[in-house]
C-alpha positions as CSV (number, residue, x, y, z in Angstrom):
1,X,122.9,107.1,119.9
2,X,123.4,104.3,121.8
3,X,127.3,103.4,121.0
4,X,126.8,104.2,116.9
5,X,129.4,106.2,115.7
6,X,127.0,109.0,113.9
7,X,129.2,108.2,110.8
8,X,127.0,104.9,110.3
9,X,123.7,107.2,110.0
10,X,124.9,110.1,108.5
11,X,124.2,109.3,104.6
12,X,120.8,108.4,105.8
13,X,120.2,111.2,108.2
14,X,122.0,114.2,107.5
15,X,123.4,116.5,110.6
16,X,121.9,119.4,109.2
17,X,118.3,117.9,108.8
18,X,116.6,119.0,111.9
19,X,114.5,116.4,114.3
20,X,111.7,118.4,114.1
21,X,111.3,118.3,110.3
22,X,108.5,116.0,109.5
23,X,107.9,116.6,105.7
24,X,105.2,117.6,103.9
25,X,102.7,114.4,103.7
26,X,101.9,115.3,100.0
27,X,105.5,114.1,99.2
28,X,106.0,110.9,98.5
29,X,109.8,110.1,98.0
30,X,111.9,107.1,97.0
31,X,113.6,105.5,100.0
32,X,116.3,102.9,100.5
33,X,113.5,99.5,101.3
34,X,113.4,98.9,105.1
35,X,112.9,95.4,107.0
36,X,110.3,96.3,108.5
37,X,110.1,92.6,110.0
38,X,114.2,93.4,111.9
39,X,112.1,97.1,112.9
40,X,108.9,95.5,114.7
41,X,111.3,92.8,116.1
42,X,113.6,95.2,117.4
43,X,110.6,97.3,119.1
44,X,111.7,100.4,116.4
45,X,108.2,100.0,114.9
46,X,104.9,98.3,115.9
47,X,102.0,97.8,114.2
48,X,98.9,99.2,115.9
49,X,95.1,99.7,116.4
50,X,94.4,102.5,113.6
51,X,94.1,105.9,114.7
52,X,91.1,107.5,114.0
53,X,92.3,110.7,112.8
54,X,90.8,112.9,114.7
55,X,91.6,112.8,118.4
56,X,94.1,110.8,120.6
57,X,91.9,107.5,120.9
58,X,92.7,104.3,118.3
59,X,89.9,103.0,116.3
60,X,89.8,99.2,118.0
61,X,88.7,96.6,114.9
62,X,89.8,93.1,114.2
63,X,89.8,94.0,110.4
64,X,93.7,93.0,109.8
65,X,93.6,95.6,106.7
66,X,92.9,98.6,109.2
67,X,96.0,99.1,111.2
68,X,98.4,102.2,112.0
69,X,102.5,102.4,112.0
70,X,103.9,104.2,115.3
71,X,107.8,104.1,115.5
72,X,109.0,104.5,119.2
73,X,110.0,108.3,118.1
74,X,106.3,108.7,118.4
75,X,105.6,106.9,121.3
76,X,108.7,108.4,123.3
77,X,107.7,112.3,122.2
78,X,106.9,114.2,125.4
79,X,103.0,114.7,124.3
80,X,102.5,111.4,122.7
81,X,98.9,109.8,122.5
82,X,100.1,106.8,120.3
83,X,102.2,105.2,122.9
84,X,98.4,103.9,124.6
85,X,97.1,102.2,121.3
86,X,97.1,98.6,121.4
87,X,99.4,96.6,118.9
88,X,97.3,94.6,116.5
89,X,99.4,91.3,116.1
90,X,97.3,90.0,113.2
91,X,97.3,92.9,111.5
92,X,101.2,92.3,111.4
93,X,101.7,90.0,108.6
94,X,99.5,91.9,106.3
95,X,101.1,95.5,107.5
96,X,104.7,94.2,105.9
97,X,103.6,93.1,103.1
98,X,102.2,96.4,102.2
99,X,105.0,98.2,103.6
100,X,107.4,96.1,101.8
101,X,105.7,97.4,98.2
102,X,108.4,100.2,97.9
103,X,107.8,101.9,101.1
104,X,104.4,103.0,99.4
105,X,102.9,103.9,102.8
106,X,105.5,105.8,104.3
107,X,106.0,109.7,103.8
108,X,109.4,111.4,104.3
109,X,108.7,112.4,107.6
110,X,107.4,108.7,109.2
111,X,110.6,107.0,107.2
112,X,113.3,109.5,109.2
113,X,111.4,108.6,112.4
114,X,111.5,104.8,111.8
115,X,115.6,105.5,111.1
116,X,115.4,107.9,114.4
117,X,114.1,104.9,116.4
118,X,116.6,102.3,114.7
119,X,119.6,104.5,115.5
120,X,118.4,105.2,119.1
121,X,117.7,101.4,119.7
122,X,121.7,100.8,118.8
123,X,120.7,98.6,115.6
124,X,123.2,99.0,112.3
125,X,122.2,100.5,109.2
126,X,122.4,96.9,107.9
127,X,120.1,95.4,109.9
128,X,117.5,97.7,109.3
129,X,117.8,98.2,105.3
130,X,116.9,95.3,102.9
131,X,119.6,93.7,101.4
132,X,120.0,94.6,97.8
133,X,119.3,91.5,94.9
134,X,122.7,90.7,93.4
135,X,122.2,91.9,89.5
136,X,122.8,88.5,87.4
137,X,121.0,86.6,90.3
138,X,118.0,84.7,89.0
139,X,116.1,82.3,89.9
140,X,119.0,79.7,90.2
141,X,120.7,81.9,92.6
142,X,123.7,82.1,89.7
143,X,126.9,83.9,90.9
């Protein structure tokens, strides 16, 4: 864990939730927002060449709206195919944006690997969760 006291990951992670629980991809849950921009910086995320669903080998386009998510869970797994792809640096910009839309992409499974990869890479649970808007903070900034 890199130095974390698991105390600092255990309301996201639960001990009792095994690693090799992925979720079911037809759930989509409600999850704290992520910087995803701190993840990719951080190497606990990068934005890829879109798989292609049906074997080990990306799908190489320069269409910025085609793109995958691979957290270095994935890419560290002992029969990983993901760690090969390419990263698509113009695809980056566009990726968080849609990311950042309530975590629309992300199943339960993908969002535990992204925190998997945070908390092996030593980074906070600060860092790697948006900060929450202040309620009474408008436009103004009003305190």
């Amino acid at each position: 864990m890199a130095g974390l006291l698991s105390s600092e990951w255990d309301q996201y992670l639960p001990a009792d939730l095994p690693e090799e629980a992925f979720g079911d991809l037809s759930r989509r849950m409600q999850y704290q927002p992520l910087n995803f921009k701190k993840l990719i910086d951080a190497g606990a995320i990068r934005i890829t060449q879109p798989g292609s669903g049906t074997g080990p080998e990306p799908v190489i386009t320069n269409d910025p709206n085609l793109w995958s998510l691979v957290s270095l869970h994935n890419d560290k797994a002992k029969d990983s195919y993901t760690v090969n792809w390419p990263t698509k640096p113009e695809a980056i910009e566009n990726a968080i944006s849609m990311l950042q839309k309530e975590n629309s992409s992300l199943y339960d499974g993908k969002y535990r690997q992204i925190l998997w990869s945070a908390r092996e890479l030593g980074l906070k649970p600060q860092d790697v969760f948006m900060k929450k808007k202040r309620e009474g903070a408008g436009l103004l900034g009003g305190d």
